[in-house]
Structures are given as C-alpha cells and as structure tokens.
VOLO-715472 format. One record per residue (C-alpha): residue in three letters; y, x, z. Coordinates in nm, 4 decimals. Each point is the difference from the previous one (the first is absolute). Layout:
residues N
atom type: Ala | py: Y | px: X | pz: Z
...
end
This chain:
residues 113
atom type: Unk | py: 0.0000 | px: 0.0000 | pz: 0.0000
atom type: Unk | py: 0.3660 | px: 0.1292 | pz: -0.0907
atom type: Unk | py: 0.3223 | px: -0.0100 | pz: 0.1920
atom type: Unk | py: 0.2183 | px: -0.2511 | pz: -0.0979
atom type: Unk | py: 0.3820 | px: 0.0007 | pz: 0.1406
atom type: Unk | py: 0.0756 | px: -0.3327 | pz: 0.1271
atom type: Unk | py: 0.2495 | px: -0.0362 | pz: -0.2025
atom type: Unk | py: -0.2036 | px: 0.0140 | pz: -0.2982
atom type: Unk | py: -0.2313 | px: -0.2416 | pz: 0.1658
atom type: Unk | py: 0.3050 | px: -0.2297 | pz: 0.0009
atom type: Unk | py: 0.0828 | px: -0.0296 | pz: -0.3188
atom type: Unk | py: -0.3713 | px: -0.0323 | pz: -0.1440
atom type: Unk | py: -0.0520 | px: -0.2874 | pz: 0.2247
atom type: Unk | py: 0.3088 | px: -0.1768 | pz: -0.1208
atom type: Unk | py: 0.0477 | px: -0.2119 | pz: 0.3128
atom type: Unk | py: 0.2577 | px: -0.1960 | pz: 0.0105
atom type: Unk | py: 0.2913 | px: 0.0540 | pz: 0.2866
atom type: Unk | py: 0.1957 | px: -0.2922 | pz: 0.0658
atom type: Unk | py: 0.3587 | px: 0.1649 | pz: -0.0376
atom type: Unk | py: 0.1301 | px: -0.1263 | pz: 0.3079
atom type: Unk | py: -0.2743 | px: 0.2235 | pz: 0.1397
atom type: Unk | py: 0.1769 | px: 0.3890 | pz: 0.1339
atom type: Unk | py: -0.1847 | px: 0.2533 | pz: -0.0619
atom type: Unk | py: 0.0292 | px: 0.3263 | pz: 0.1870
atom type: Unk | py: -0.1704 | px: 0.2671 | pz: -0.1969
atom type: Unk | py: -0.0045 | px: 0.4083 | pz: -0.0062
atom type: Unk | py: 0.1453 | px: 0.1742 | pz: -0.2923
atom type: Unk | py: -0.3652 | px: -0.0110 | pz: -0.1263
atom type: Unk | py: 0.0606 | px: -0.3218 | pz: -0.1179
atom type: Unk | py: 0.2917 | px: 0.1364 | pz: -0.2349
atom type: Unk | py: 0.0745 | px: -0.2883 | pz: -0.3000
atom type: Unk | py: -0.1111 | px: -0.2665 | pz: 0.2396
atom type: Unk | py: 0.3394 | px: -0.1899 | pz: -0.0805
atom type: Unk | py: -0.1568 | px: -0.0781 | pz: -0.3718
atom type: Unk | py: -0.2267 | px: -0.2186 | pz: 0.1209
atom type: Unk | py: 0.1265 | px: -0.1212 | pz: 0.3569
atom type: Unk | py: 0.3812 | px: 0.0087 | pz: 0.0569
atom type: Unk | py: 0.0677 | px: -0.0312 | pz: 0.3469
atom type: Unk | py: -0.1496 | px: 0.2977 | pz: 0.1203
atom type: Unk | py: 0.0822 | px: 0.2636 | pz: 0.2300
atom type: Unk | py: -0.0125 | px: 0.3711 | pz: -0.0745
atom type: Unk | py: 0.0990 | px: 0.2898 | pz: 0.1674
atom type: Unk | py: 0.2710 | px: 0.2684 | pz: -0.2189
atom type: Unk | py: -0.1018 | px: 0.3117 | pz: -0.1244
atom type: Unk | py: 0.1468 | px: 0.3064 | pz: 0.0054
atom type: Unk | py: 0.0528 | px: 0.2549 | pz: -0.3181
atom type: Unk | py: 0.0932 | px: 0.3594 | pz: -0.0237
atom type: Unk | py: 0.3295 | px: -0.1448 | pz: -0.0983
atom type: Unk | py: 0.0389 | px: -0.2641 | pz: 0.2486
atom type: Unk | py: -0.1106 | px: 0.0878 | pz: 0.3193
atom type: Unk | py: 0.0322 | px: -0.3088 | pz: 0.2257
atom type: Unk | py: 0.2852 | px: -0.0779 | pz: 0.2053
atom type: Unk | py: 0.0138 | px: -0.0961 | pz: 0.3719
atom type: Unk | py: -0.0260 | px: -0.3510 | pz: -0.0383
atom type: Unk | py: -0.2558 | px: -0.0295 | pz: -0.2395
atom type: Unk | py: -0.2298 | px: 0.2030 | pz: 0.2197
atom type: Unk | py: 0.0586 | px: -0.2710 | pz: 0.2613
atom type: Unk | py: -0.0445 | px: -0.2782 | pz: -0.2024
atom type: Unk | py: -0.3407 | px: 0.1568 | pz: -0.0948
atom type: Unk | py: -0.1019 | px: 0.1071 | pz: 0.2880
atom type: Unk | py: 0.0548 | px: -0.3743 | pz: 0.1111
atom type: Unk | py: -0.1911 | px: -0.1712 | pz: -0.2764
atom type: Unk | py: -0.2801 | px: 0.2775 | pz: 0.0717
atom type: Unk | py: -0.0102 | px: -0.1127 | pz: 0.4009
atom type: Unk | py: -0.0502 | px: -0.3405 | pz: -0.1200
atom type: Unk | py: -0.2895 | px: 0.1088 | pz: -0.3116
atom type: Unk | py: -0.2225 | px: 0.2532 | pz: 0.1852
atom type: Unk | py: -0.1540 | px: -0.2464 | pz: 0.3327
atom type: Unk | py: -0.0925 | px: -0.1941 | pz: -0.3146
atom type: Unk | py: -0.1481 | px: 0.3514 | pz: -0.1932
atom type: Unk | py: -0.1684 | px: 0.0743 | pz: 0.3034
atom type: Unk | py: -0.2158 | px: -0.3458 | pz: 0.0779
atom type: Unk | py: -0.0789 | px: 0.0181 | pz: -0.4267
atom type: Unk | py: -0.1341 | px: 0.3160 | pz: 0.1172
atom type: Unk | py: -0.2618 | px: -0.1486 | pz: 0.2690
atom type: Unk | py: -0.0750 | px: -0.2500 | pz: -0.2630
atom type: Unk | py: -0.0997 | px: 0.2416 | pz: -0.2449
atom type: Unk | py: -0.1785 | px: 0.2154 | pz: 0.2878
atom type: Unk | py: -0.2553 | px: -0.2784 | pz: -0.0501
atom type: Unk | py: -0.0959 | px: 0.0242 | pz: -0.3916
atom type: Unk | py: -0.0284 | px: -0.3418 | pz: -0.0860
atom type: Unk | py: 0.3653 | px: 0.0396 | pz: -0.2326
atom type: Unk | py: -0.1024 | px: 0.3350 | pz: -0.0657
atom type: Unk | py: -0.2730 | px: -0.0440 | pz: -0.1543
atom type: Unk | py: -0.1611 | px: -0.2646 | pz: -0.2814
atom type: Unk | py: -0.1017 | px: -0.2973 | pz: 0.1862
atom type: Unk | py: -0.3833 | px: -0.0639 | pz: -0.0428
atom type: Unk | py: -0.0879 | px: -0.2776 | pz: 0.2088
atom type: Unk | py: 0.1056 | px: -0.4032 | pz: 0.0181
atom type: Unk | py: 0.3025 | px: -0.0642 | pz: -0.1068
atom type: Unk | py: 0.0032 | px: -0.3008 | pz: 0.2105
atom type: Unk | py: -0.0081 | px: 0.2492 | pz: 0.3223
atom type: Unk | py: 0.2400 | px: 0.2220 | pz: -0.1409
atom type: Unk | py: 0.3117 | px: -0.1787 | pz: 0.1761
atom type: Unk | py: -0.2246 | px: -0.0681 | pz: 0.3224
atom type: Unk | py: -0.0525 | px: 0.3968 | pz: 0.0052
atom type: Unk | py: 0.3147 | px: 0.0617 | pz: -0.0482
atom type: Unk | py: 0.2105 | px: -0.2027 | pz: 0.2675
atom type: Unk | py: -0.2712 | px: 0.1216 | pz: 0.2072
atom type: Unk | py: 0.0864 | px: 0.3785 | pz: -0.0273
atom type: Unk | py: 0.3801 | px: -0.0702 | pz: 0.0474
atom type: Unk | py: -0.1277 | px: -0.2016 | pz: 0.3328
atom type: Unk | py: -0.1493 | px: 0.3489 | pz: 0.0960
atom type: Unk | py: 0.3033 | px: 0.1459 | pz: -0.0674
atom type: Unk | py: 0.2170 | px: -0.2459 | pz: 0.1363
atom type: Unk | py: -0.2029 | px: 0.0007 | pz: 0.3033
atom type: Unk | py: -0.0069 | px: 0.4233 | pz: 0.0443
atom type: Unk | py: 0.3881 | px: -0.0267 | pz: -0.0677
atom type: Unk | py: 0.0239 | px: -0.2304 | pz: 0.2876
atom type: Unk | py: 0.1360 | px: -0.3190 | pz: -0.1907
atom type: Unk | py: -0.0889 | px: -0.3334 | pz: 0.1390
atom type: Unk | py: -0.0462 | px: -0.3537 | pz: -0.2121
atom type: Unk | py: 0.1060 | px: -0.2973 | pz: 0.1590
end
C-alpha cells in the first residue's frame, strides 16, 4: 500500500463540503480554496517575504486551534482501520468506528451525557 497525502485523498473522493462549513487546514492542503472557499490557511513565508509580527500570531493562533484536532486524527489512525483498505462488513464499518473514537474519547477523559 502507498502513502497518500490527505489532501490528495480529498480531492479523489470529491466529497462535498457544505460552504458554510470552515475549514482549518495546514499549508498541506495548498489550492483548497478551488474547491471549498471558506477555508482557513495559515501564510507562508518566502525568501522574499519573511513574515511579519502579526502574521506569525495570527498563525500561530489558527495552529492552537488545528493541532488538538491533528493530534486525536492521530489516535484514530493509531488504530488502522482509515489507514488501511477496509476488508470486512461495511455495515460494521461505522459501528467500529464510533467505537474507537469512544476509546479515545474515553482515554482523553471526555464524558457523553
């Protein structure tokens, strides 16, 4: 099995955002705005343009509020089942999963009501 950025991923699946939907992405996800326009992406410095003050804050900001998120897609993925081809019941596949993120949920110390 290859690698495949996420991004990629993304754009092969072709789902569709609803654009009142922010999305916080990396600057992986560079020419997201061509197929989902309200998204959120951190600036990028150039040999030219080093960044100023300001802009460091502001992505250092929308970073605070991306990587919690980065971090729990991490735990998911620590588990294989979107890492891998899927080979067993569909029909379980969405049991399975909300069942890992309970595991995680519950190491992480989050309660459901």
């Amino acid at each position: 099995m290859t690698n495949t950025h996420d991004f990629k991923l993304y754009k092969q699946s072709r789902l569709p955002l609803p654009q009142m939907l922010k999305v916080c992405v990396d600057t992986g996800y560079l020419g997201i705005t061509n197929f989902h326009e309200n998204s959120e992406m951190p600036k990028k410095k150039t040999k030219k343009n080093p960044l100023s003050k300001e802009d460091k804050l502001e992505n250092k900001k929308k970073s605070s509020k991306r990587i919690p998120i980065e971090h729990i897609n991490a735990k998911i993925k620590a588990f294989k089942i979107v890492a891998h081809k899927y080979r067993n019941r569909r029909k379980r596949f969405g049991l399975r999963f909300n069942l890992i993120c309970a595991l995680i949920n519950f190491d992480r110390g989050f309660q459901v009501d």
